[in-house]
C-alpha positions as CSV (number, residue, x, y, z in Angstrom):
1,X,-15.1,13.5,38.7
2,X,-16.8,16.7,40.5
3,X,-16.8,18.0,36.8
4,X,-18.5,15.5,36.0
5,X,-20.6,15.1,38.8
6,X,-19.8,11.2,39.8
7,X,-18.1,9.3,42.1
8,X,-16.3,6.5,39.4
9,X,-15.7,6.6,35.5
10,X,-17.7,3.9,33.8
11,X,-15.3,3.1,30.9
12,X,-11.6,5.0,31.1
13,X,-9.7,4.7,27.5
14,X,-6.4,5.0,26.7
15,X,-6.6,6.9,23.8
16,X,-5.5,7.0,20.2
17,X,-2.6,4.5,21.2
18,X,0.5,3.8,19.4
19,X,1.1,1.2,21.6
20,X,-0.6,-0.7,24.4
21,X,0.5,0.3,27.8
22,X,1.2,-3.0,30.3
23,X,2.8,-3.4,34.4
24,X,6.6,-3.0,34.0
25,X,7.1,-1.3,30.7
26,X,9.0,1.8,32.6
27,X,5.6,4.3,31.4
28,X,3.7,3.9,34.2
29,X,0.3,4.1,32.4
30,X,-0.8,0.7,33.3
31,X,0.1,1.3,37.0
32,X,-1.9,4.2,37.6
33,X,-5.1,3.3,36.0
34,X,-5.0,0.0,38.4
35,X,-4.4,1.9,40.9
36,X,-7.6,4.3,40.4
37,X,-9.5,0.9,39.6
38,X,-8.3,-0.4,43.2
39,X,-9.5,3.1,44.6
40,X,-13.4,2.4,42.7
41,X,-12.5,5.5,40.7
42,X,-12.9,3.2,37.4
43,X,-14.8,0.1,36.9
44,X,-13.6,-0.5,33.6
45,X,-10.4,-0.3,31.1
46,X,-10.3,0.3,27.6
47,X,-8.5,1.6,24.7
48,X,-9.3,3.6,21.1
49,X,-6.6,2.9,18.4
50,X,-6.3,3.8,14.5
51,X,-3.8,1.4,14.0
52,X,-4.9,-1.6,13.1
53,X,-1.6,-4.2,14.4
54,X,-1.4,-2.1,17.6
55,X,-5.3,-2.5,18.1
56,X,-5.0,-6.5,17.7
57,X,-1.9,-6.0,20.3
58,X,-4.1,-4.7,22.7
59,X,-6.7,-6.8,22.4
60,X,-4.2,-9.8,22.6
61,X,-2.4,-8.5,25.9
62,X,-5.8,-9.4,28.0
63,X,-5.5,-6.0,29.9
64,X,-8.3,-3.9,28.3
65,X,-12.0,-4.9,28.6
66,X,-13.1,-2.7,25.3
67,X,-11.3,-1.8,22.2
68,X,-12.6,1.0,19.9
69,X,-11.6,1.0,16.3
70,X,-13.3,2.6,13.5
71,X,-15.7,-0.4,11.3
72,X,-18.3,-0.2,8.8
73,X,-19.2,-2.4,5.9
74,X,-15.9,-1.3,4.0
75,X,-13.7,-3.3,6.4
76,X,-11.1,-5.3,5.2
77,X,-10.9,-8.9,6.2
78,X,-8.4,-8.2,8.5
79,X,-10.3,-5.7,10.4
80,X,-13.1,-8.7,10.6
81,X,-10.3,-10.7,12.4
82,X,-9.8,-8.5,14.9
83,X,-13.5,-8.0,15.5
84,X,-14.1,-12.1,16.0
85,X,-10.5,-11.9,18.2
86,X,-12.2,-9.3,20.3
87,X,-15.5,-11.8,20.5
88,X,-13.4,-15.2,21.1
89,X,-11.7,-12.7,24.2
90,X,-14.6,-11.3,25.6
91,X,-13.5,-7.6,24.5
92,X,-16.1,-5.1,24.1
93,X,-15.9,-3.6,20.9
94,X,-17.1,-0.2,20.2
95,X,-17.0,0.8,16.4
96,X,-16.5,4.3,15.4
97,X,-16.5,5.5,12.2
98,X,-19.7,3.5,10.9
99,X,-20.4,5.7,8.6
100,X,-16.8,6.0,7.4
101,X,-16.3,9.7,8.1
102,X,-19.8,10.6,5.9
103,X,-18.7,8.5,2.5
104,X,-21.9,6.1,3.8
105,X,-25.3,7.6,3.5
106,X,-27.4,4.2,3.4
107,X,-28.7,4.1,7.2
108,X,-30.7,0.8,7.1
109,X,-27.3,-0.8,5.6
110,X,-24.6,0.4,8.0
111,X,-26.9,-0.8,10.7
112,X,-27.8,-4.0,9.5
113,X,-24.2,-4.9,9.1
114,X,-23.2,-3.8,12.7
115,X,-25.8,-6.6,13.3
116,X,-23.8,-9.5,13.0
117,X,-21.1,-9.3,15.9
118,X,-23.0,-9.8,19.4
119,X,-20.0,-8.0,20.9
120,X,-20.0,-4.4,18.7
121,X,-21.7,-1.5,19.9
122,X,-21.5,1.1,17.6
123,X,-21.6,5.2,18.1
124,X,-22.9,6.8,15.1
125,X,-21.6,10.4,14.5
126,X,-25.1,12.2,14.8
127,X,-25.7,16.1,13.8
128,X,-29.2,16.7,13.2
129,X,-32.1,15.8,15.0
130,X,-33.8,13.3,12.4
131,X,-30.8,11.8,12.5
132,X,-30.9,10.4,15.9
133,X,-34.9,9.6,15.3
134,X,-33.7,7.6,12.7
135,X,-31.2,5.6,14.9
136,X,-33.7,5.5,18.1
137,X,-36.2,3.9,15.7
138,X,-33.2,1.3,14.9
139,X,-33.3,0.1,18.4
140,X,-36.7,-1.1,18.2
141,X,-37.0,-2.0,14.3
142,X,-33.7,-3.0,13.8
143,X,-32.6,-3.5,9.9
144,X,-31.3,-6.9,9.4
145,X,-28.6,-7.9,6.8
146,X,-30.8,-9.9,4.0
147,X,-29.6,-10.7,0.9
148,X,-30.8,-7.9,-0.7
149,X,-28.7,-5.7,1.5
150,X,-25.9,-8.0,1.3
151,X,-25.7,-7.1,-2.6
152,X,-25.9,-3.9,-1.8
153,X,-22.5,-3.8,0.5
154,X,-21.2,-6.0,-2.1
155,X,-21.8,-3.3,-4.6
156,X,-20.9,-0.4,-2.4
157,X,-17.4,-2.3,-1.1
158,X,-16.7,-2.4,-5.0
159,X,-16.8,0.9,-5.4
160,X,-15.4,2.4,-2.4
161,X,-13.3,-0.4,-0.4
162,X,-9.4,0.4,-0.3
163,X,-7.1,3.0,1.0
164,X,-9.1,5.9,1.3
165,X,-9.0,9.0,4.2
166,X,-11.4,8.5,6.8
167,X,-11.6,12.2,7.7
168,X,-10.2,11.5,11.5
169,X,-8.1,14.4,10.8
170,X,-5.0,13.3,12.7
171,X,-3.2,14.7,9.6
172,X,-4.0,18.3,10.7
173,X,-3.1,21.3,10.6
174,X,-1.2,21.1,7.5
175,X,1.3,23.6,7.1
176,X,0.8,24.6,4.2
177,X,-3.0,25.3,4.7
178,X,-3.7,23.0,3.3
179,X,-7.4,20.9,4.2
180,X,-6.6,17.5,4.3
181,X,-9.4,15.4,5.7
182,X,-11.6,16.8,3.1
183,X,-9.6,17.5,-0.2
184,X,-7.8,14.4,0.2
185,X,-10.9,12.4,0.0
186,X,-13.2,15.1,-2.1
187,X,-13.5,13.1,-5.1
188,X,-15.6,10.3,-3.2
189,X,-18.2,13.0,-1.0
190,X,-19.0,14.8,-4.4
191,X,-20.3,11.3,-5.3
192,X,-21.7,10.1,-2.2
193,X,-23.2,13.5,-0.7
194,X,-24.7,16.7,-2.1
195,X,-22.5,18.3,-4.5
196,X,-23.5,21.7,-4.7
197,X,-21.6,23.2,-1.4
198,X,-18.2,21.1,-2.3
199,X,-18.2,22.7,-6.2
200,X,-18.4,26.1,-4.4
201,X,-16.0,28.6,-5.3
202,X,-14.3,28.3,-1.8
203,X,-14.0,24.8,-2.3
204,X,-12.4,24.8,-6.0
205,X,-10.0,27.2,-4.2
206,X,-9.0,25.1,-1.6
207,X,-8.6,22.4,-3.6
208,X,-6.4,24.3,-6.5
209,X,-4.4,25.1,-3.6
210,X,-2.7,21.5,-3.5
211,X,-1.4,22.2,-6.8
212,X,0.9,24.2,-5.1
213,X,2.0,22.5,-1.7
214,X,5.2,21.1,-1.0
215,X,5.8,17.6,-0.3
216,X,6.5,17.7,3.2
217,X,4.7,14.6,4.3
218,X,4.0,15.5,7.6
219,X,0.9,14.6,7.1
220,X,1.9,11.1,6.1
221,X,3.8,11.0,9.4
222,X,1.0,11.7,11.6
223,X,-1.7,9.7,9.6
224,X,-2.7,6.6,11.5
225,X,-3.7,4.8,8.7
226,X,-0.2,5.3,6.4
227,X,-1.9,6.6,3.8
228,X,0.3,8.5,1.1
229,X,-1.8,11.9,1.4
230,X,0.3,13.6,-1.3
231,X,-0.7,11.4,-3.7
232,X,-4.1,10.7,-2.6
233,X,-4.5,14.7,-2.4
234,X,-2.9,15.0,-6.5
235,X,-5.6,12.2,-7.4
236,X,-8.6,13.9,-5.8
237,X,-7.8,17.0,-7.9
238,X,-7.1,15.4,-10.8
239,X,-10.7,14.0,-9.9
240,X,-12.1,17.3,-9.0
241,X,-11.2,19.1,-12.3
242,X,-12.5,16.2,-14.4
243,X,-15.8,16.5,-12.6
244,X,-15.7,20.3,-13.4
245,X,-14.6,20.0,-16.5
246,X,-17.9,17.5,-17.7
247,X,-15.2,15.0,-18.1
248,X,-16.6,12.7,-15.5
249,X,-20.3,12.8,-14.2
250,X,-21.0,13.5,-10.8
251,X,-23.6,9.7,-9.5
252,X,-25.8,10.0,-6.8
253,X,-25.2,13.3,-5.8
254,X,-28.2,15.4,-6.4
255,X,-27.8,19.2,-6.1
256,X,-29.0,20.0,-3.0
């Protein structure tokens, strides 16, 4: 807190959990953070989870006050559940991820759809300064969900909606060298972002690389969404040399 330069923590998360902590389970977690919220050293209790059954357990035990969970428009219905659990328990929820680790470039839309639960707050992954204008403007003209953009999720859910790597990069470092959180979901940036720098000659020789690798799946282990990354990581090459190839064109990707 002297790092920090206050006298009490507003929110303190457990986090990345693979499991939520409670009085008496022989851990001791749950004890001490009481114990700093008895001393006024926290005012608040939360927890940040990937896994989406471990997330409705915490939010089901009635001993956190948030929950942070990654949520954009490409949530499944179940992930909508535990949003409206989190609203019928009076849990904060903070969404991370609303831009699904870069696959969502539409602004307007991703805001608009955080719209419609009173309880999310959302914390957009900002790098560039017009960026964050954009997002300040939000505040005071925020983007509401019309039909118009409602067909437009629609459309985009269609295309992109399923098991797909969110770039969290839990996966990493891959022992084999291996970039996961990028090659593993290449196929879909090349579409949904400037194309030029991920058809680089670095690039095609990271991906060729995975040609290569050895099936360890220790990166399936640590992946909090269970995703089969060797598979996913043989179908975004198979992907990347069509695209290189002609075979497939390359939609909405300009060349910058």
């Amino acid at each position: 807190m002297r790092l920090l330069r206050t006298d009490h923590v507003d929110l303190y998360q457990f986090h990345c959990v693979d499991r939520y902590y409670k009085p008496g389970d022989g851990i001791g977690m749950h004890e001490c953070v009481l114990k700093a919220k008895e001393q006024g050293k926290i005012a608040h209790i939360g927890a940040t989870a990937h896994k989406l059954e471990v997330a409705f357990e915490c939010v089901e035990s009635g001993l956190y006050e948030t929950l942070q969970y990654p949520l954009s428009y490409l949530a499944s219905d179940r992930e909508l559940e535990l949003v409206a659990l989190c609203e019928r328990r009076n849990v904060g929820f903070i969404a991370r991820k609303g831009l699904a680790g870069g696959l969502l470039n539409n602004a307007r839309a991703c805001m608009a759809f955080m719209t419609q639960s009173p309880n999310v707050v959302p914390v957009w992954g900002v790098q560039r300064e017009e960026e964050l204008d954009e997002w300040l403007a939000f505040m005071t003209a925020t983007p509401q969900l019309d039909d118009g953009m409602r067909a437009f999720i629609a459309s985009e859910r269609a295309e992109l909606a399923g098991d797909f790597c969110r770039s969290c990069g839990y996966c990493m470092p891959c022992p084999q060298d291996i970039v996961i959180n990028q090659c593993a979901r290449m196929s879909l940036m090349i579409c949904r972002a400037p194309s030029k720098g991920w058809l680089s000659e670095e690039w095609q020789q990271r991906m060729n690389a995975i040609e290569d690798r050895t099936e360890c799946y220790a990166c399936t282990a640590r992946c909090p969404y269970e995703l089969d990354i060797p598979q996913l990581l043989k179908k975004n090459l198979a992907d990347y040399r069509a695209i290189l190839a002609g075979v497939v064109d390359v939609k909405g990707a300009g060349e910058e």
